[in-house]
Each structure stands twice: as structure tokens, then as C-alpha cells.
C-alpha positions as CSV (number, residue, x, y, z in Angstrom):
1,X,107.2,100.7,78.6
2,X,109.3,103.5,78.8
3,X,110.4,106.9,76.7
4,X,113.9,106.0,75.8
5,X,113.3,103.1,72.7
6,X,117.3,102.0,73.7
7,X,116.0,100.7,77.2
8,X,113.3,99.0,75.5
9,X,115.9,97.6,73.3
10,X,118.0,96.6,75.9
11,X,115.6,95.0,78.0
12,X,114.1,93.4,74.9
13,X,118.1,92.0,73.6
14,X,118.3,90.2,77.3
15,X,115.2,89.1,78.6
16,X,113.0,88.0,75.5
17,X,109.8,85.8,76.9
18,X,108.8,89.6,78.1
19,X,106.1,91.4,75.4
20,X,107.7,95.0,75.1
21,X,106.1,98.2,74.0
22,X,107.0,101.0,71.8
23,X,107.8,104.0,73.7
24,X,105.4,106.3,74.0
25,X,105.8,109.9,72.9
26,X,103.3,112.9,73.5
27,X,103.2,115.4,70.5
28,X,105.5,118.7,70.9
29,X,103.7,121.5,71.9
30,X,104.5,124.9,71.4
31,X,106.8,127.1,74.4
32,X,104.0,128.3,76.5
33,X,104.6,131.5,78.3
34,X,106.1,131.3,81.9
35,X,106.2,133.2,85.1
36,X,108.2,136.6,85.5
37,X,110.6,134.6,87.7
38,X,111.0,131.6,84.4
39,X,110.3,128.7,86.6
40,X,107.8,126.0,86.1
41,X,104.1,127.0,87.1
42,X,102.4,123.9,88.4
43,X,99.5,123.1,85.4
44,X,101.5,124.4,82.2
45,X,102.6,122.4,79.5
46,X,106.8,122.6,79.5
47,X,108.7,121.8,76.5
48,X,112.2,121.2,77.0
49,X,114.9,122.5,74.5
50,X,114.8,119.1,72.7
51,X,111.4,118.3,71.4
52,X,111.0,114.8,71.8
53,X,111.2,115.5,76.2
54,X,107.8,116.9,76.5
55,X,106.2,117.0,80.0
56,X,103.0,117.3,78.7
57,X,99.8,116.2,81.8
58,X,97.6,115.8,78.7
59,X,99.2,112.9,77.2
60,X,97.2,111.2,80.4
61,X,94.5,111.1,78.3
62,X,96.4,108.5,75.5
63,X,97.9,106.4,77.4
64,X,95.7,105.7,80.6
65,X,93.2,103.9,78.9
66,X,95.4,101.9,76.7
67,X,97.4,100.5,80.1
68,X,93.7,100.3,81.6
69,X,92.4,97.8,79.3
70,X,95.4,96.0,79.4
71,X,93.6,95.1,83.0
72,X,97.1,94.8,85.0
73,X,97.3,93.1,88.4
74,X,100.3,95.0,89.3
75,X,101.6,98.4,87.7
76,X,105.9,98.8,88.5
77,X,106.9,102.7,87.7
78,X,109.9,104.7,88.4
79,X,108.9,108.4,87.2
80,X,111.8,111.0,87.1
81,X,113.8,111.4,90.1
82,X,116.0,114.1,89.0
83,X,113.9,117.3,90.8
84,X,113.6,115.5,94.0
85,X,117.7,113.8,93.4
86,X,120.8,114.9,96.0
87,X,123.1,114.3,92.7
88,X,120.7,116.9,90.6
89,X,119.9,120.3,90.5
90,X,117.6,119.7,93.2
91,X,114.4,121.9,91.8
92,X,111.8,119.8,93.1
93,X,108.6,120.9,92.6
94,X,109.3,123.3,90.8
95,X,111.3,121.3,88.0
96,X,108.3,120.3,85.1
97,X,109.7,116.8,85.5
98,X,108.3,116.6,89.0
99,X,104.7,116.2,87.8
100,X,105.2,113.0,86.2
101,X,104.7,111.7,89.2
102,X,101.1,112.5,89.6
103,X,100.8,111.3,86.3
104,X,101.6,107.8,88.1
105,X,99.7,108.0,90.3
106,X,96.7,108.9,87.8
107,X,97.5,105.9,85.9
108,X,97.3,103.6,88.5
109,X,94.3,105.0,90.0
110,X,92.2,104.6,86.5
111,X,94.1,101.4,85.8
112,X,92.7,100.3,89.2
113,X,95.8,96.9,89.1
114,X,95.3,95.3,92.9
115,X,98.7,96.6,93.3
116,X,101.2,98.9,92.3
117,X,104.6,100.0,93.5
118,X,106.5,102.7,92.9
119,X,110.2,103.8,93.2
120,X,112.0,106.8,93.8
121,X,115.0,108.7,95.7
122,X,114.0,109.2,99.4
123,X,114.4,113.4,98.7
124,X,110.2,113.0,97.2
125,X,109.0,112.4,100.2
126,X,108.7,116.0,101.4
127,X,107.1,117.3,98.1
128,X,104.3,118.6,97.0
129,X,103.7,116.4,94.1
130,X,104.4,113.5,96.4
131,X,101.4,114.6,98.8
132,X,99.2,114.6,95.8
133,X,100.3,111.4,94.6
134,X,99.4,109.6,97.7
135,X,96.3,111.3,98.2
136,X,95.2,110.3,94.8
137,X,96.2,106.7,95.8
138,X,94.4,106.9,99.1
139,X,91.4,108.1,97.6
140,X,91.0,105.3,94.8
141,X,91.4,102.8,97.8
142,X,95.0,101.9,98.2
143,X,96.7,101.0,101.4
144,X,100.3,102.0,101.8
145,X,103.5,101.1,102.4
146,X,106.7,103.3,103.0
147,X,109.9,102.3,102.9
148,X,112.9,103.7,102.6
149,X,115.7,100.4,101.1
150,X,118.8,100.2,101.1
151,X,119.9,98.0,98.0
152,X,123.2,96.4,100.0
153,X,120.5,94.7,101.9
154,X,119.3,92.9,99.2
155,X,121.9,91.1,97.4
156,X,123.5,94.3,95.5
157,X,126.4,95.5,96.4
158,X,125.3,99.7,96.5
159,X,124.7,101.7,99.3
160,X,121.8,102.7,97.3
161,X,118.6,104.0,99.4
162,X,115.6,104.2,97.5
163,X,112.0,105.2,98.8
164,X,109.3,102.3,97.7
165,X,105.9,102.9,97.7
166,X,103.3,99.5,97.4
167,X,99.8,99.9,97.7
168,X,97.4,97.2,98.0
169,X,94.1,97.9,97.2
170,X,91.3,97.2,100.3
171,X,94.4,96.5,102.3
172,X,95.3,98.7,105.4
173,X,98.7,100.5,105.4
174,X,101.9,98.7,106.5
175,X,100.7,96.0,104.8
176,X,103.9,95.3,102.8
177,X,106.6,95.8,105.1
178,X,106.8,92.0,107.1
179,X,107.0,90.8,103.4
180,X,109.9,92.7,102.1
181,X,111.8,92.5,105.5
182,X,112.1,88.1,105.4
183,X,114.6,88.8,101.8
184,X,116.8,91.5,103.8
185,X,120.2,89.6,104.5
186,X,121.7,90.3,107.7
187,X,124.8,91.3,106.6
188,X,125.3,93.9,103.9
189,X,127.0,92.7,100.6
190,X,130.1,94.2,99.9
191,X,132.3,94.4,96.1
192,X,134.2,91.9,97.3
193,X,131.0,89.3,97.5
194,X,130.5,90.2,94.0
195,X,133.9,91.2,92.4
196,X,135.7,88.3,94.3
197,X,138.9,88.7,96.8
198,X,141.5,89.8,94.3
199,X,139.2,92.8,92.7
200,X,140.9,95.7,93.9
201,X,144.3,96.9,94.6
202,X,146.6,96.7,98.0
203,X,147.6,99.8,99.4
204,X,150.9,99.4,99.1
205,X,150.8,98.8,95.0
206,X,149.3,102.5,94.4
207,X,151.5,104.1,97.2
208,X,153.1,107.5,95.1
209,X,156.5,106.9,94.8
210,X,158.4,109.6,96.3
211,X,160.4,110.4,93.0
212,X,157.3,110.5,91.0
213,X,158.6,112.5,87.2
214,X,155.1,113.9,86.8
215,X,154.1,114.7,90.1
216,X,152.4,118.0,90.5
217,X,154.7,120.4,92.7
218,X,153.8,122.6,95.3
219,X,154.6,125.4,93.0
220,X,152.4,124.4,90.3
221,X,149.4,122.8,92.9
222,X,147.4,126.8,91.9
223,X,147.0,125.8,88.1
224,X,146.2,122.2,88.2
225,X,143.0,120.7,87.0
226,X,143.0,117.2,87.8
227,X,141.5,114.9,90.7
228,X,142.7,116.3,94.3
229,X,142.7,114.0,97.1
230,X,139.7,114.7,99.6
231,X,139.4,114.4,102.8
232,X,136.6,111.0,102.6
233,X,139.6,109.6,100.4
234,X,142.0,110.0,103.1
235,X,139.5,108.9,105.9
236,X,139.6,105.6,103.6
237,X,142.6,105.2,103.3
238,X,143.6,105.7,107.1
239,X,141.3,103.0,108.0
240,X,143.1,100.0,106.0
241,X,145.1,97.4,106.9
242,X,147.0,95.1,104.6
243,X,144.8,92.8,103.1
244,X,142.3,96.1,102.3
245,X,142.2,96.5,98.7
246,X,140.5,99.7,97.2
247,X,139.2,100.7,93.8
248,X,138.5,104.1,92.0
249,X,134.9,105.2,91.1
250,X,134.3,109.0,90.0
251,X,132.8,110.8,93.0
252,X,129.1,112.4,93.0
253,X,129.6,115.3,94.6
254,X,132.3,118.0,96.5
255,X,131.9,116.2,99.5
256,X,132.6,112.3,98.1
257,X,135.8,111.1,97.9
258,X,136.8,108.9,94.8
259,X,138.7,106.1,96.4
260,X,136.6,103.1,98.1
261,X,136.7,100.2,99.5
262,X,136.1,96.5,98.3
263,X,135.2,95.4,101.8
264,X,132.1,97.6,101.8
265,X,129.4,98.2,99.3
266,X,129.8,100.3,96.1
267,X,128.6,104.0,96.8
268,X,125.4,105.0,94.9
269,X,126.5,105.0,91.1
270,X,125.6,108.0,89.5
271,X,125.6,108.5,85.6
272,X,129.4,109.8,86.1
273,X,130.3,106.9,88.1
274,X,131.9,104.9,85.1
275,X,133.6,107.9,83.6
276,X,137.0,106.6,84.9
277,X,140.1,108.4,85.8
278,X,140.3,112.3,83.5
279,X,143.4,111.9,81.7
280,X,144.5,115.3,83.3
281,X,145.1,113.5,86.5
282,X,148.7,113.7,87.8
283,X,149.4,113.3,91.5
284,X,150.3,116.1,93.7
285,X,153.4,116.3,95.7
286,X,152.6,114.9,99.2
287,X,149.7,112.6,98.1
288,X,149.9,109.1,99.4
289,X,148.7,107.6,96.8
290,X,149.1,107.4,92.6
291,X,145.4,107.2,91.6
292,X,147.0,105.8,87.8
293,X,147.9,102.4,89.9
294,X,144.5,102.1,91.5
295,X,142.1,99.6,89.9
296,X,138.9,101.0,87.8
297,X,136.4,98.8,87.1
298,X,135.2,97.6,83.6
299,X,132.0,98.4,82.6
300,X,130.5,95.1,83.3
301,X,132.2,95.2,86.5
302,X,129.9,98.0,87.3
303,X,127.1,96.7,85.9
304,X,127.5,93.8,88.2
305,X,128.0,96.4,91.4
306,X,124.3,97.3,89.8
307,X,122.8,94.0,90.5
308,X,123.1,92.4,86.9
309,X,124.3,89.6,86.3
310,X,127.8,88.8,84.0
311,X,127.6,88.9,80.7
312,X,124.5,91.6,80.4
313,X,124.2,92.8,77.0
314,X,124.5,97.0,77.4
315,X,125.1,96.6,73.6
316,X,128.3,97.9,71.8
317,X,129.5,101.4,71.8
318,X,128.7,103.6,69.1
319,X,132.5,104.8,69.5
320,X,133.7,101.5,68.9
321,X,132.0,99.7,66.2
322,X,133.1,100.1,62.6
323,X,131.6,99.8,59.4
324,X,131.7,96.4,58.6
325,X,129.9,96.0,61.9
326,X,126.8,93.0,62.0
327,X,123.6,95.4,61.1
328,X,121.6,93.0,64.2
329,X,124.1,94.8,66.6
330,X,122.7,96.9,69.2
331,X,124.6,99.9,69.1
332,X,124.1,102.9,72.1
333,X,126.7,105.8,73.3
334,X,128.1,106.1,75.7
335,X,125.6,108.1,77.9
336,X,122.7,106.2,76.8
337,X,124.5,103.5,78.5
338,X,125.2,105.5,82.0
339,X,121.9,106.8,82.3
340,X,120.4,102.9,82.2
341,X,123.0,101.5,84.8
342,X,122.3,104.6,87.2
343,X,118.5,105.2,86.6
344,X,117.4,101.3,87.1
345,X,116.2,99.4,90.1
346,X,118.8,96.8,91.5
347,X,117.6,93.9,89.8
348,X,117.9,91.6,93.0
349,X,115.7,94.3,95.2
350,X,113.0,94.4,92.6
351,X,113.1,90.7,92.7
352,X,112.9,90.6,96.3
353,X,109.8,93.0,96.1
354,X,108.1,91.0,93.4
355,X,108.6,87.7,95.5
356,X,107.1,89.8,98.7
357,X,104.1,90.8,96.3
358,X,103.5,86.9,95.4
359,X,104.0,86.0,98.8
360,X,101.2,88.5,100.2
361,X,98.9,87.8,96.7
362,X,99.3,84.0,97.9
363,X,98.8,84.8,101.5
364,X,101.7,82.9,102.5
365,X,103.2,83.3,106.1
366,X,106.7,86.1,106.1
367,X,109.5,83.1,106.8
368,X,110.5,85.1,108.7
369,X,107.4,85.7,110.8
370,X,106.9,89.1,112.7
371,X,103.5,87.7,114.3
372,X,105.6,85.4,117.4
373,X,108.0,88.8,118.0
374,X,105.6,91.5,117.9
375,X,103.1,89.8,120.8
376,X,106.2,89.4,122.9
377,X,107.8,92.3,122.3
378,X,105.0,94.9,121.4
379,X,103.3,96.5,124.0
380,X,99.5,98.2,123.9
381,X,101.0,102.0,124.7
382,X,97.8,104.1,126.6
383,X,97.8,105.8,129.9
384,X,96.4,103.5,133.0
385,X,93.4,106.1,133.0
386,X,92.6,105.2,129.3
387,X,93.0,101.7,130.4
388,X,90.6,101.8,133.2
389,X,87.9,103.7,131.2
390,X,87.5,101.5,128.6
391,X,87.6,98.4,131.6
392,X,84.5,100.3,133.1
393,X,82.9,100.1,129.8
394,X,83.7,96.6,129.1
395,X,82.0,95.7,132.5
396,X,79.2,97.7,131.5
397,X,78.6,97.3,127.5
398,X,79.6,94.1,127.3
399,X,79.4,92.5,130.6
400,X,82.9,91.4,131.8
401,X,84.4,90.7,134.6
402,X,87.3,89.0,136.5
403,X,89.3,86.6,135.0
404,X,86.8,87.4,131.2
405,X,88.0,91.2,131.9
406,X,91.4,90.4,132.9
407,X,92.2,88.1,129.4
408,X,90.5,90.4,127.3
409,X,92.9,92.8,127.9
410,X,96.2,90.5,127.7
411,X,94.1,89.5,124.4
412,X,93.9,93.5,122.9
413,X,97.9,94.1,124.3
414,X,98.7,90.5,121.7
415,X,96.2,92.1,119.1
416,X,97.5,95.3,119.0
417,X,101.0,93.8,119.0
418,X,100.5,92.2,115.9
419,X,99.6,95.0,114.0
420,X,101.7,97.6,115.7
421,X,104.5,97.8,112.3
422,X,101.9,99.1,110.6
423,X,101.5,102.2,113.1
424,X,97.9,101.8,112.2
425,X,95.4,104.8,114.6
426,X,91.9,103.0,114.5
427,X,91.0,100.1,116.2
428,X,88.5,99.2,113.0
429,X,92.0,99.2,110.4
430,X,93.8,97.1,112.7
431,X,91.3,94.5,112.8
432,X,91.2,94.7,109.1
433,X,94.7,94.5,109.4
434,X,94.6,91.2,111.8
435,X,91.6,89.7,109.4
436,X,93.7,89.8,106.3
437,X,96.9,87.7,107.7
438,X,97.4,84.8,107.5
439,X,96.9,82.5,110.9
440,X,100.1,80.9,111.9
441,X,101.3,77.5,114.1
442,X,100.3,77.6,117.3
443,X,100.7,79.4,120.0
444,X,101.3,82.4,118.2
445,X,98.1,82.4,115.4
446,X,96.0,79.5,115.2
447,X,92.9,80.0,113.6
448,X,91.1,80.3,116.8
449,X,93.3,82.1,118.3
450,X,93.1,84.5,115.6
451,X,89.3,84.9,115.7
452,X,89.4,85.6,119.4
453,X,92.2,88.4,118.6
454,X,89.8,89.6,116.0
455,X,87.0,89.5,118.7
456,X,88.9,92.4,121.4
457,X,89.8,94.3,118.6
458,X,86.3,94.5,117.6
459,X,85.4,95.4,121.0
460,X,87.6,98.0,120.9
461,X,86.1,99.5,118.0
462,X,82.7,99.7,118.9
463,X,84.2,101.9,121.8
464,X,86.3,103.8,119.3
465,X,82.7,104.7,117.5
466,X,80.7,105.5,120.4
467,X,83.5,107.5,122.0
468,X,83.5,109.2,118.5
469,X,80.2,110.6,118.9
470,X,80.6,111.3,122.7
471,X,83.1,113.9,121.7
472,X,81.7,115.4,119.1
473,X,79.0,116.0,121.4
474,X,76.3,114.5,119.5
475,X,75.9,111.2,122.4
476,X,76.0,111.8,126.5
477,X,79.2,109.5,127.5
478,X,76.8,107.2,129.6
479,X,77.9,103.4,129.3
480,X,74.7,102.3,130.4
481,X,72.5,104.7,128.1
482,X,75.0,103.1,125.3
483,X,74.7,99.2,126.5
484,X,70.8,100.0,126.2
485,X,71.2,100.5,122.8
486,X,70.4,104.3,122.6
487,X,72.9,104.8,119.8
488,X,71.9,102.2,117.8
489,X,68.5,103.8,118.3
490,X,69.1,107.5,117.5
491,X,71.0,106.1,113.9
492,X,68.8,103.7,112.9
493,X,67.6,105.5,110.4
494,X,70.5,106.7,108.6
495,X,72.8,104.2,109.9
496,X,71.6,101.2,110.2
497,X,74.3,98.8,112.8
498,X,74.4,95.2,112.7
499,X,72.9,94.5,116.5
500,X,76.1,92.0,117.9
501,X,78.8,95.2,116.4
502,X,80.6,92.3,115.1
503,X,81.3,93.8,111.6
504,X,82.8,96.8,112.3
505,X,85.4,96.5,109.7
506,X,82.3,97.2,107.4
507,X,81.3,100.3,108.8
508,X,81.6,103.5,107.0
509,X,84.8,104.6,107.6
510,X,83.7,108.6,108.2
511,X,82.2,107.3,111.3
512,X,85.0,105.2,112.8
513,X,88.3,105.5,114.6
514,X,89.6,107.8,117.6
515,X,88.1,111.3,115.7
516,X,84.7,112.7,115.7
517,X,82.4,111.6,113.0
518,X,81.7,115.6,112.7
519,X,83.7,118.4,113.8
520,X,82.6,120.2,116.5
521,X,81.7,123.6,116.0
């Protein structure tokens, strides 16, 4: 689904075993009045000058229940990124736009799919609308996972970085990040994996030639309009030698030079990237270089820098069809056809996060498994006085001692380990954590080994709880009070606790983890 019908079309003209909506377009709605200052007050409708781009938090109410009783298992969404963008105006929250994002997470939270993921550019994270997002994802029963990708690391060759957002519902956060990682490639791919070794052009073929006709003069350098060499396009060029071949690509901002290198991914494109060369250009008198002589890609060329594969229908150019055109022809301008190549997801990193979503649906073991790594090199961080107290109440609560005392704490250190990418705070998430993965070959994870992993991390949380109530003042911190069952006693009749704490993942989670169940006055 989306609100441009020419993506659908698109999308629909190359991949057709896909069922595709119509786009879906909330009524106009009349200019409602604004602030004194004329910016965007958070709960308004906004109309924009053209009509048909309403941001409009009502139309929630038509199209949540229609994706709701589709029932979805998984819900992909990109909403706008131009408010929260480095290449945009940079508004944020208060751009109308930057709603649209709560609308997401609305969506998902009354579609209820077991998992969703959203992308976005990386500037979100410190909104406001992002907060609210997440915290109406949290409160339906997501678990999350931040990350922040870059798409040369996934088989495209952009330096694009992109924030993802999965959640998982009844999953603990971090859930998704040992997934995603085993489809990273170690090496970044570059044009020249993609373009092939003769894309580009050698230095010394666009060299300016020192009796240039057309060069701009000195003189004249005050009036001229055209591309000037910057100073990232000199840094690139400084740092060739001669096999480097380089290519033009229209910078996206003061600071970004034009000129680039096929040995290293493709910068971000932008909806400008594909403009080419300005006509206007003429090289200035004491420029290396002769920009004319430097290779531009194609189109497809930078479709494929995008991830897609050769050949992808964009449709013909409005521009350049005639008359006696075939009326089946998928026919877009020019900026219709920007926009899609610089707002879309790098097909091969959404297919390495769909994979990673199968892969955890399937409960299938990362290849690339984090579990042998992090016991060896993840380490239980606490003070040797935390350490020593919660020894005196193992000895005491649950009666161990010497060599029992001694493994159950190398045990905890390998638990903890295992769930320490997940930068989880509570003992009771990570042994949710630890329950949901699957156990791997020995030594690391067997099946038994996993249970008794799962054991010291139960411990752990049953001294978590009690030490919860100890400092909100509401139990005397008295290990031998607490190992007579005192507690257990004083809640028993509003919380009931299973007698062998062996189910504390089940717990209400108000009264578990390192804070107070109630906040002391």
C-alpha cells in the first residue's frame, strides 16, 4: 500500500505474484487555523497546498481496521522521513509530516501482526514523535530492536544508514540484532562490485586540458553559475592512484563534493542524485579536472547502486514517449521516478531483514552464532561487594556452598553473557531472553545446559524481587526472614508466588527487576 498509485504501479509492472492495493487517500479538509508563529501545532489537521497530501490523524480510523482484519503476521512501513532528514528542511516535529509516524505505530498496535519493522533516517531517533511511537509499541507488548544499518553492508553498494526498528511481540528487546548481523558481509560493497571494473573513468582521461576554449577565467570566476570544485572533491581526487576510476553524482549538500569513487560505495542517493551534470557547467581556470569527461551514470546504473537488479522496469519518461506510444506503457516523470529510487529500502537489506525475521519465526540458530562468543568474551559487570552480597544470600535462601556456590556463579557470568547484546536491566527479561533461543551444539547450549543457565538466572531474579521490596522499604533485608518464606507470606493474598520461584518470567512485571515495586515516598 502506499499514497503515490505510480509506486503501486511500479511495484505491481515488476513483481506480479504480489496482491497490490489501491492507494489510500484521506478526504481534503479545510485549512484549519494555525499558531501566531504558522508552524504545525501537534493535534491539527494540516492540509498542504496540494489537496491530495493531506496529513489528516483521523483517516486512522479507515484504514486501521481494514489492515486489521487483513490479520498480518508482519506489518513493513517506511512513514515520511523528510522532517527528521539531513538532506530536508530539517523541521522535525514540528513538520505535519512527522505525525505519520504515530500513525504507524497506531496501526500496528490495533493490527496486533507478531511483528512489524519499521524504517527511517537515523535523525528520528531524538524526536518527539519517535518517543511516542515506541511507547505506543511498548505498551501493546512489543519487544525492540534498534539499529542503525548501513546498506554497503548488505549487498548495496550506498553508504546509506538507515535506523530499523523490529518488534516482536512477547519477545524481550535485542531480540533481533544476532539475526540481522549473520547477512552483514565483511567487506563493504563498493560501485565497482556492481558496475564492474571499467565503470568509471581514469584520472588522467578528465584531466582539464590546460588550453581549455571554454574555460572559466579568473576574471569571469565572480559571475559564474555552474559546479565549483569543492574541497571533498579535491580530497578525492588527491587520494587516487592510476588504476582509480571516478564517476559524477550530483552532491546533497554544501559540504559534499560531486566527484566519487568506484572503489567505494555510492554516497546516499538523494532525489537530485540522477539530475546529471547542469548544462551551465564549464570548468574554471586552475581546476584539475573537466567534469564534461567524467562518467555519469545511466539511470539503471543508479537504480542498480540502489540495490535493484538490471533491467527494473522505472517505466518510460513522460518526456520521451510520443503519441503513437503502446497505451499498456507505464509512463511516470521524471521526479516521480527520483523520489522512488531515493525514498525505497535497498532491496538486498530488506531481504536480509526478511530472511532474519523467518529465521527467528523458525527459531533457527544465527549461522553466525553470537551464543559461543558472548560466554567467552562477555563478562557479568557488578562490583565484588554486589557479588559477595548476593553469594551471602545464595548460601542462605537457597543453600549453597563450595564448589555448588562457586559454579553457580561461573553459570550467571555464561548466562548473562548470552544475553548481554541485548543490554537487557532485569534479571526476569534476560531469562525470557535465554528461554526463547534456540539451544545450540555442545559445549556452548545444549539443551541441558540451557536449562541450568535458565536455573541461575532465575535465581537471580527471585533476589532481584525481594531486593525490590527491601528498598522500597516495604520488607526488612534479612536473608533468613526471606528463606523462611515471610515474603511469600505477607503477599499471599494479593500475590500469590509459585512456592519453588521457578517461574519468574511469569511474574507481574510491576513487581520485578532492579527498581522498587512502589516508589518510596
Amino acid at each position: 500500500m502506499d499514497h503515490d498509485p505510480a509506486v503501486i504501479e511500479v511495484h505491481k509492472t515488476n513483481i506480479k505474484h504480489v496482491e497490490h492495493r489501491l492507494p489510500f487517500r484521506p478526504a481534503p479538509s479545510k485549512q484549519p487555523p494555525v499558531e501566531d508563529s504558522g508552524k504545525f501545532r501537534r493535534g491539527q489537521v494540516h492540509t498542504s497546498r496540494k489537496t491530495q497530501h493531506v496529513v489528516d490523524l483521523t483517516a486512522i480510523v479507515d484504514i486501521a481496521p481494514e489492515v486489521t482484519h487483513d490479520k498480518p503476521d508482519i506489518i513493513f512501513g517506511g512513514p515520511p522521513c523528510q522532517a527528521f532528514s539531513s538532506a530536508g528542511k530539517g523541521e522535525g516535529d514540528d513538520d505535519p509530516r512527522s505525525t505519520l509516524t504515530e500513525a504507524f505505530a497506531i496501526i500496528v498496535a490495533a493490527a496486533r501482526p507478531k511483528y512489524f519493522v519499521m524504517e527511517n533516517v537515523k535523525g528520528l531517533r531524538k524526536s518527539l514523535t519517535y518517543k511516542r511511537a515506541v511507547a505506543i509499541f511498548r505498551r501493546v507488548g512489543y519487544g525492540l530492536s534498534e539499529a542503525v544499518v548501513n546498506a554497503s553492508s548488505f549487498g548495496t553498494p550506498q553508504a546509506r544508514e538507515r535506523l530499523i526498528l523490529a518488534g516482536c511481540l512477547d519477545e524481550t528487546d535485542g531480540w533481533f540484532h544476532a539475526y540481522l548481523n549473520q547477512y552483514k558481509s565483511a567487506q563493504r560493497i563498493n560501485v565497482t562490485d556492481v558496475l564492474g571494473s571499467e565503470f568509471g573513468t581514469l584520472f588522467d582521461d578528465f584531466t582539464l586540458d590546460a588550453e581549455c576554449p571554454d574555460a572559466v577565467t579568473e576574471a569571469a570566476s565572480d559571475e559564474y553559475k555552474g559546479y565549483r570544485l569543492r574541497e571533498a572533491d579535491l580530497k578525492k581526487l588527491a587520494g587516487k592512484n592510476p588504476e582509480t576510476r571516478f564517476y559524477y553524482c550530483a552532491p546533497g549538500g554544501p559540504a559534499s563534493g560531486a566527484i566519487h569513487r568506484t572503489d567505494r560505495p555510492a554516497p546516499t542517493l538523494i532525489r537530485t542524485s540522477t539530475d546529471g551534470l547542469s548544462h551551465r557547467y564549464r570548468p574554471q581556470a586552475g581546476d584539475p579536472v573537466d567534469l564534461r569527461k567524467v562518467a555519469q551514470p545511466s539511470f539503471d546504473q543508479f537504480s542498480r547502486l540502489a540495490g535493484y537488479p538490471a533491467g527494473w522496469n522505472w517505466g518510460a519518461l513522460r518526456s520521451q514517449t510520443s503519441d503513437s506510444r503502446n497505451p499498456d506503457d507505464m509512463i511516470l516523470g521524471a521526479r516521480q521516478r527520483q523520489l522512488m529510487l531515493a525514498n525505497s529500502v535497498p532491496p538486498p537489506l530488506a531481504f536480509a531483514i526478511g530472511r532474519s525475521i523467518v529465521d527467528h519465526h523458525n527459531r533457527k540458530v544465527p549461522s553466525v552464532p553470537i551464543e559461543a562468543a558472548a560466554v567467552q568474551q562477555r563478562t557479568w559487570k557488578v562490583s565484588t561487594r554486589e557479588v559477595a552480597r548476593y553469594k551471602d544470600w545464595l548460601r542462605i535462601a537457597k543453600r549453597l556452598a563450595g564448589r555448588r556456590l562457586i559454579q553457580e556463579i561461573t553459570d550467571l557470568r555464561a548466562a548473562k553473557g548470552l544475553t548481554a547484546d541485548r543490554g537487557l536491566a532485569a534479571a526476569a527479561e534476560e531469562l525470557k531472553a535465554l528461554e526463547g533461543m534456540p539451544a545450540t551444539a555442545e559445549p556452548h547450549m545444549s539443551r541441558g545446559r540451557k536449562s541450568q543457565l535458565c536455573r541461575t538466572l532465575a535465581n537471580l531474579a527471585e533476589f532481584q524481587y525481594y531486593q525490590s521490596y527491601v528498598q522500597a522499604g516495604l520488607f526488612p533485608d534479612d536473608d533468613k526472614s526471606y528463606a523462611r518464606g515471610d515474603l511469600r507470606r505477607m503477599l499471599e493474598d494479593d500475590d500469590p508466588i509459585d512456592d519453588s520461584f521457578d517461574n519468574f518470567g511469569k511474574l507481574s512485571p510491576p513487581l520485578i527487576g532492579s527498581k522498587p515495586p512502589l516508589a518510596a515516598e
